[in-house]
C-alpha positions as CSV (number, residue, x, y, z in Angstrom):
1,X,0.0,0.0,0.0
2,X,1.2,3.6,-0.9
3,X,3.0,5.2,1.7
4,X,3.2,1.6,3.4
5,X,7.0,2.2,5.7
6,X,9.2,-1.2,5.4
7,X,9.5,-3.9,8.0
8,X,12.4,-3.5,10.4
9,X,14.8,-6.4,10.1
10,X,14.5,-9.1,13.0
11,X,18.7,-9.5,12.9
12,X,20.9,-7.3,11.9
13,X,21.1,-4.2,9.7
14,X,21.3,-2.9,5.9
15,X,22.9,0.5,4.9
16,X,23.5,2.0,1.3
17,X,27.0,3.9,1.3
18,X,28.4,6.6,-0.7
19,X,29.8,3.9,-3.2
20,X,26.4,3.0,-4.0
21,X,27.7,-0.9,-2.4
22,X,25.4,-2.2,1.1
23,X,27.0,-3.0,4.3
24,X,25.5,-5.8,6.0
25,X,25.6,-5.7,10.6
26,X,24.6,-7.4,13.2
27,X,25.3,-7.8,16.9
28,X,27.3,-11.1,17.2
29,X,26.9,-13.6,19.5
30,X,30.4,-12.2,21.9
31,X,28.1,-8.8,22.4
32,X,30.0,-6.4,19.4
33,X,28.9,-5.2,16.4
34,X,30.6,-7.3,13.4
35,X,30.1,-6.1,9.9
36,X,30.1,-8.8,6.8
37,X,33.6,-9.1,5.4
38,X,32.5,-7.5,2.0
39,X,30.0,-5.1,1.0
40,X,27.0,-6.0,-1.9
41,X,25.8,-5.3,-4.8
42,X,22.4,-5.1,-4.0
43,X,20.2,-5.4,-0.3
44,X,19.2,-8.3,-1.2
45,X,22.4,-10.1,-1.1
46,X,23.2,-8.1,2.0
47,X,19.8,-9.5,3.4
48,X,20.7,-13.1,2.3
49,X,23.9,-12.6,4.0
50,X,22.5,-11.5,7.4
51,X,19.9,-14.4,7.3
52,X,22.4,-17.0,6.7
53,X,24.5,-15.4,9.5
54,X,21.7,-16.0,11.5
55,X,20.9,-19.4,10.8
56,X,24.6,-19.9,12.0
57,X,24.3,-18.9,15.4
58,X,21.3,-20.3,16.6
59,X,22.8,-23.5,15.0
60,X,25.9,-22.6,17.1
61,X,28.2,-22.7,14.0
62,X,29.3,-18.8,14.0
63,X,32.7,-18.3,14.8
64,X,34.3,-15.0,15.2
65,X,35.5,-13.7,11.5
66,X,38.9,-12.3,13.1
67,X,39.5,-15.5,15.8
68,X,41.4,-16.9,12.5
69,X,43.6,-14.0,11.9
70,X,46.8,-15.4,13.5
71,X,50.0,-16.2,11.0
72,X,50.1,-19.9,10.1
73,X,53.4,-20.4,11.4
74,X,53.0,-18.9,14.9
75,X,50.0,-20.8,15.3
76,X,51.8,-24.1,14.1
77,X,54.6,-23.5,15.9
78,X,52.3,-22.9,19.1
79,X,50.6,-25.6,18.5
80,X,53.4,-28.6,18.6
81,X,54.6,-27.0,21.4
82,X,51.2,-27.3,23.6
83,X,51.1,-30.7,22.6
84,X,53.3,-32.7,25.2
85,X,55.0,-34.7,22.1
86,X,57.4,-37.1,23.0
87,X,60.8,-35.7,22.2
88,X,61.3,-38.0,18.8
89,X,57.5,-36.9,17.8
90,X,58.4,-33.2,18.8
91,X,61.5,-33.2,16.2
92,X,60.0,-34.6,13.5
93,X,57.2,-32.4,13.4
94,X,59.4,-29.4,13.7
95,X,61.0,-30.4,10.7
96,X,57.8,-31.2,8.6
97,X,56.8,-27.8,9.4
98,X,60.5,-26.3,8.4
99,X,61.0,-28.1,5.2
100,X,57.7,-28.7,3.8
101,X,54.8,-26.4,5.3
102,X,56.3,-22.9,6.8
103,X,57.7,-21.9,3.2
104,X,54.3,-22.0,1.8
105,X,51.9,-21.3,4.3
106,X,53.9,-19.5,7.5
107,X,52.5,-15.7,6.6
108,X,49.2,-16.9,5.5
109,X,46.3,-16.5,8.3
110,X,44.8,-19.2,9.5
111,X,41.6,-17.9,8.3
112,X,43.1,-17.6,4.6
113,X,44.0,-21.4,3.9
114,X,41.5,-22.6,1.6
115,X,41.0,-25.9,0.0
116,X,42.2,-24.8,-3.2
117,X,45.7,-23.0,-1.2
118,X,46.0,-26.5,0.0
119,X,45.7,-28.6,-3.5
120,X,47.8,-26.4,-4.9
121,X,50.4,-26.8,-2.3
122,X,50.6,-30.7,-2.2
123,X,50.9,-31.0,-6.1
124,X,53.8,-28.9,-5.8
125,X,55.5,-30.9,-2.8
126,X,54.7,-34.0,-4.7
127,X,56.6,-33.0,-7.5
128,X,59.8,-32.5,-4.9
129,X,59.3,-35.0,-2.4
130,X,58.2,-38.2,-1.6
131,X,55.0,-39.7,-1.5
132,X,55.4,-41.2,2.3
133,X,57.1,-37.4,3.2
134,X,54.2,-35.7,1.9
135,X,51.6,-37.7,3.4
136,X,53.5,-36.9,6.9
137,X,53.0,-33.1,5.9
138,X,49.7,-33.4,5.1
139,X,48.5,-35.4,8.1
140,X,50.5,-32.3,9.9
141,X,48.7,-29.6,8.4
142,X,45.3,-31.3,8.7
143,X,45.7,-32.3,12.4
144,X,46.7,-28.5,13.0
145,X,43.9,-26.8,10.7
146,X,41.4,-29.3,12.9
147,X,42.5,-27.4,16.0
148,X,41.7,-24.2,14.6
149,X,38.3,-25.6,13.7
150,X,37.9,-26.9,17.3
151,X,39.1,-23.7,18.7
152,X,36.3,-22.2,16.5
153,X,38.9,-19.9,14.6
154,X,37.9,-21.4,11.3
155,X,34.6,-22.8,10.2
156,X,35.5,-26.1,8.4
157,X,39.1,-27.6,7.8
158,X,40.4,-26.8,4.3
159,X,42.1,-30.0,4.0
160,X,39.4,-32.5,2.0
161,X,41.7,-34.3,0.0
162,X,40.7,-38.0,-0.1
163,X,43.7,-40.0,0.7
164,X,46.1,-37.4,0.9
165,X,47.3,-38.5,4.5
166,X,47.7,-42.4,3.5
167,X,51.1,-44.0,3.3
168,X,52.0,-46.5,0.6
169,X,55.4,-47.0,1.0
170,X,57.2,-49.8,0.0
171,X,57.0,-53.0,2.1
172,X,60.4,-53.4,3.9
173,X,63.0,-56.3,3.8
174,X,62.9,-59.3,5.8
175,X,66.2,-61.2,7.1
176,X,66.0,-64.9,7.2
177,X,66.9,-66.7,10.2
178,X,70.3,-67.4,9.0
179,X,71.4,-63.6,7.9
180,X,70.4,-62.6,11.3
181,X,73.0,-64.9,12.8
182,X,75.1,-63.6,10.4
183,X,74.7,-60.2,11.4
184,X,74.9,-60.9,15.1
185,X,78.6,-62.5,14.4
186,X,79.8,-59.9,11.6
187,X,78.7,-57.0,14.5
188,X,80.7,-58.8,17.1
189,X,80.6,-59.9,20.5
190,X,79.6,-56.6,22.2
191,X,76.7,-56.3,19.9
192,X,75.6,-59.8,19.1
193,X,73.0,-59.9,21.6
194,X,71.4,-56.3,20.6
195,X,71.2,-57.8,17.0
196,X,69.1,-60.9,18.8
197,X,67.5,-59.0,20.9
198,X,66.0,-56.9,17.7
199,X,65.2,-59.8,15.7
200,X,63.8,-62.4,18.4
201,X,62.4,-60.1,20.8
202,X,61.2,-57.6,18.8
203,X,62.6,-54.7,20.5
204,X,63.3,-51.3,18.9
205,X,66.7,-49.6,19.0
206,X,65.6,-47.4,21.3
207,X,64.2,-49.6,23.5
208,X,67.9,-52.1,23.7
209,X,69.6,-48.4,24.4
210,X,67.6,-48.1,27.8
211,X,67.8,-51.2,28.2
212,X,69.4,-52.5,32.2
213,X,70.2,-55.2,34.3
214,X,67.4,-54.8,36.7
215,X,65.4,-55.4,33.3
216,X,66.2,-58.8,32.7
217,X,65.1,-62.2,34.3
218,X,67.0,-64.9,33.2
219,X,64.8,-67.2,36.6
220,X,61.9,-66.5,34.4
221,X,63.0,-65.8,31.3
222,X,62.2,-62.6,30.1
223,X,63.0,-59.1,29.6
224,X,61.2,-56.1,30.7
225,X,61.0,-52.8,28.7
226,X,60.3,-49.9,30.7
227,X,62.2,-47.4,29.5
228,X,63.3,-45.8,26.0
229,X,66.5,-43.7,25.3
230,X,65.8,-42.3,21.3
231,X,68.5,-40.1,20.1
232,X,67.7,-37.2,18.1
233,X,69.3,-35.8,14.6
234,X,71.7,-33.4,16.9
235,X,72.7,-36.3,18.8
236,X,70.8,-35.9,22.4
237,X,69.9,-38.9,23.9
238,X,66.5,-38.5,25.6
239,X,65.6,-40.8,28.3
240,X,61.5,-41.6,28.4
241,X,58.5,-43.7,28.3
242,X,58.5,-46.1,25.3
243,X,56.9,-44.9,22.2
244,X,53.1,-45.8,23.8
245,X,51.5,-46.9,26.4
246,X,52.0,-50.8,24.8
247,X,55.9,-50.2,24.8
248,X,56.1,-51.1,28.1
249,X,56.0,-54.7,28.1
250,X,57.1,-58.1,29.4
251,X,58.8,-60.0,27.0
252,X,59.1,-64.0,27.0
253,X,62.3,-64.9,25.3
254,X,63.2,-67.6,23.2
255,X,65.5,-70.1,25.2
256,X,68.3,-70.6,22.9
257,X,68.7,-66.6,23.6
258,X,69.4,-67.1,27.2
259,X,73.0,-68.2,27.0
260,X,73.6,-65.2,24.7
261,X,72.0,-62.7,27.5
262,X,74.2,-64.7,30.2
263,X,77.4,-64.4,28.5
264,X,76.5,-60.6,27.9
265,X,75.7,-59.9,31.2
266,X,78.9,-61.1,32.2
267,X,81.4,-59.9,29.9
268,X,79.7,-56.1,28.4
269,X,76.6,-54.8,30.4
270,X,77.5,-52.2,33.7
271,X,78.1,-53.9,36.5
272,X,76.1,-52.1,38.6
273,X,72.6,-53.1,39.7
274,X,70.7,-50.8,37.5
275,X,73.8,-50.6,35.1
276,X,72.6,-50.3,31.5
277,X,72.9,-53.7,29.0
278,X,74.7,-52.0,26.3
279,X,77.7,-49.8,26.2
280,X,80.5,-49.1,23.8
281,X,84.1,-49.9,24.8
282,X,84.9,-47.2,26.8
283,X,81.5,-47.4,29.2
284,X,79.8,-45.2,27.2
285,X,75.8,-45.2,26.5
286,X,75.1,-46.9,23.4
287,X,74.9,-44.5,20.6
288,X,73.6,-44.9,16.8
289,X,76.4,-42.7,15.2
290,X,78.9,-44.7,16.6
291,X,77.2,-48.4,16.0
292,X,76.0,-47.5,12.9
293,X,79.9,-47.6,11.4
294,X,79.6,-51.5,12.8
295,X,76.4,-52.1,11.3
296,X,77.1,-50.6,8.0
297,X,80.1,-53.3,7.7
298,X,78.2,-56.1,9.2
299,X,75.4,-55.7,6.4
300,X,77.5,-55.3,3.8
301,X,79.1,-58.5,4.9
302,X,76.1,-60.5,4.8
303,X,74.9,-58.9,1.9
304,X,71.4,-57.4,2.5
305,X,71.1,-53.9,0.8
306,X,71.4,-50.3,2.0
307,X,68.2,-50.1,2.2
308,X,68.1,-52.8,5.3
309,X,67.8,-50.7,8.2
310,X,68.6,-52.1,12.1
311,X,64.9,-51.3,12.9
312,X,64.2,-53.9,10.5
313,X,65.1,-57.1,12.5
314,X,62.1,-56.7,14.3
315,X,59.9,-57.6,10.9
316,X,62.2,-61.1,11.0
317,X,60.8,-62.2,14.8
318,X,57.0,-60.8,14.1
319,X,56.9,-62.6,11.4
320,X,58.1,-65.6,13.1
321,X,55.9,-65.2,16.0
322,X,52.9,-64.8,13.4
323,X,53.7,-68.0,11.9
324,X,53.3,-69.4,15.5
325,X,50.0,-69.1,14.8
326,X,49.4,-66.5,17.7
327,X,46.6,-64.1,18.0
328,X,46.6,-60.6,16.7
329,X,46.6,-59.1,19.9
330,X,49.3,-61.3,21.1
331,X,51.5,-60.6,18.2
332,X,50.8,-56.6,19.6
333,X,51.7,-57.2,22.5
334,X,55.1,-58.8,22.2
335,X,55.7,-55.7,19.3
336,X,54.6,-53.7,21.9
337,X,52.6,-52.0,19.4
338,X,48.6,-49.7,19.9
339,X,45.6,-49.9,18.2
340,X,42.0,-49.0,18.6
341,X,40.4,-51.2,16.1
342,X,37.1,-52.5,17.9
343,X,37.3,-56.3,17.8
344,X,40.8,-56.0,19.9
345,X,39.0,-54.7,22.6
346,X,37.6,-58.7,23.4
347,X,41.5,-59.9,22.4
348,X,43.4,-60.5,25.8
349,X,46.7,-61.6,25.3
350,X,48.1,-64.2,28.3
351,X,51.0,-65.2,29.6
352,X,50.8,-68.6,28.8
353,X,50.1,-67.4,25.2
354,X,53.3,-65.0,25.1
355,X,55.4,-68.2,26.3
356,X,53.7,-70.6,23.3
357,X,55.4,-67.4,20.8
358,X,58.5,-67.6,22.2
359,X,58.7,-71.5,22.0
360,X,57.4,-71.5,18.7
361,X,59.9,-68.7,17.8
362,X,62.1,-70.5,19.6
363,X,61.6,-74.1,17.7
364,X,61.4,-72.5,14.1
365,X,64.8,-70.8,15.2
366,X,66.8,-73.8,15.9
367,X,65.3,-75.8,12.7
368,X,67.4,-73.2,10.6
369,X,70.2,-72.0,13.1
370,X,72.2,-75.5,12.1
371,X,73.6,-75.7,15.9
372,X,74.9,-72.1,15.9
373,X,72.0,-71.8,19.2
């Protein structure tokens, strides 16, 4: 009807400027008045806007436009070191974010990285890296951006890329039964029970370097890892928890091992109580630079490939214990490895089944050692 005055807007508010453009405001849910990041064409659009706005914060999905307005790489950086990362974790992150992320994205705000920014920068790291490096980076990224989601800086995490954090690298070598013995004599005496230790026992590197006397039951047979000692790429040798919760473990060892752990304990490992298992000539803690000159000459003298890594001797006894016939969980266990798949949670592993591995390991050991046990 003529003369008829408009209706007052529920939310919000429209105004024409000088430019001819509307503004778009409202009173946000924190009590100030936020204006729409951009003005319109029309009051229409600016009406759409305010209306969707709306819908957002009585769905609870508004987040402050300028929460996300912090630098990428101060946010990053802040955000491995809240964290609590074990000391290994904490430097490999660091260095994902150094290499691969902080070039591209350490001036961009938060709020800026979009999906596109993203795509854009993993077809460029795949063209210079590797496929397993570059899922590392993107997991990185992702697990960051879904903090600044949760901390409701950012709406929805621009990382949507289907399979971009997945690993496919290439399935590692395995050591038969025989190379391992091999390796344990080329390494020497000192070191011959380490290179058991890692194959039959399963135990990581840094787990042998932590390592002590106290540790070790010969009465009943087993080891016990409650400790790890990682060193880092400056050389630091951090003293911690294993890698998870399932680190620390008891392990049942094979009997023909037990002579090998007698002799050592006698002849190389600190005498004191709580003295540690393995230490170079001179006393020392043991230490990867130094060993790795040994282990270097000892594979190169059994003739596995560079690419054979120390850390690979534990695939040789898991795959032993899983041809024990053990259950999944049992073969976890003894790995001392996590997982959260649901059908583990009714999985208990025993004693009694950690003893049948190690005999089993034990037997299958002895059919192939041709009496070097």
């Amino acid at each position: 009807m003529p003369g008829r005055k408009p209706r007052k807007r529920r939310f919000g508010s429209v105004r024409k400027l000088p430019s001819g453009r509307f503004q778009a405001r409202y009173t946000a849910p924190d009590g100030l008045i936020r204006k729409a990041p951009d003005t319109f064409p029309t009051k229409t659009d600016a009406d759409l806007w305010l209306s969707e706005t709306e819908v957002d914060i009585a769905r609870g999905a508004w987040t402050d436009p300028h929460a996300g307005e912090v630098p990428f790489g101060e946010f990053a950086t802040r955000w491995v070191g809240e964290r609590g990362l074990a000391a290994t974790s904490a430097e490999l992150y660091r260095r994902l974010l150094r290499v691969h992320l902080l070039p591209t994205f350490a001036e961009v705000l938060v709020n800026e990285i979009t999906p596109a920014a993203v795509r854009t920068w993993r077809a460029a790291r795949l063209e210079t890296t590797g496929a397993t490096t570059e899922a590392k980076a993107y997991r990185l990224l992702k697990a960051i951006m879904e903090t600044a989601v949760e901390d409701d800086m950012i709406r929805r995490n621009p990382c949507r890329i289907k399979g971009a954090g997945q690993e496919s690298a290439a399935e590692r070598p395995i050591a038969t039964v025989e190379q391992v013995f091999d390796l344990a004599d080329h390494v020497g005496p000192r070191w011959r029970l380490m290179v058991l230790l890692a194959a039959f026992a399963s135990l990581r590197p840094e787990e042998l370097a932590e390592l002590r006397r106290g540790d070790v039951d010969l009465e009943q047979g087993v080891v016990r890892v409650r400790r790890a000692a990682p060193e880092l790429t400056t050389g630091r040798r951090v003293v911690g928890n294993p890698k998870s919760r399932a680190g620390r473990r008891e392990i049942v060892l094979p009997s023909f091992v037990h002579l090998d752990v007698r002799r050592h304990l006698e002849w190389f490992a600190q005498k004191e109580d709580d003295g540690l298992l393995f230490v170079g000539e001179r006393g020392a803690p043991f230490r990867r630079s130094t060993f790795g000159r040994r282990w270097r000459r000892a594979r190169a003298g059994v003739g596995l490939p560079e690419s054979f890594r120390f850390y690979d001797l534990r695939h040789t006894g898991n795959t032993l214990a899983a041809d024990t016939g053990a259950k999944l969980k049992d073969l976890m266990v003894r790995a001392g490895q996590s997982s959260t798949r649901a059908q583990l949670i009714y999985q208990h592993s025993t004693e009694r089944h950690q003893r049948k591995i190690a005999d089993g390991i034990d037997a299958e050991v002895r059919r192939h050692s041709d009496g070097r046990t």
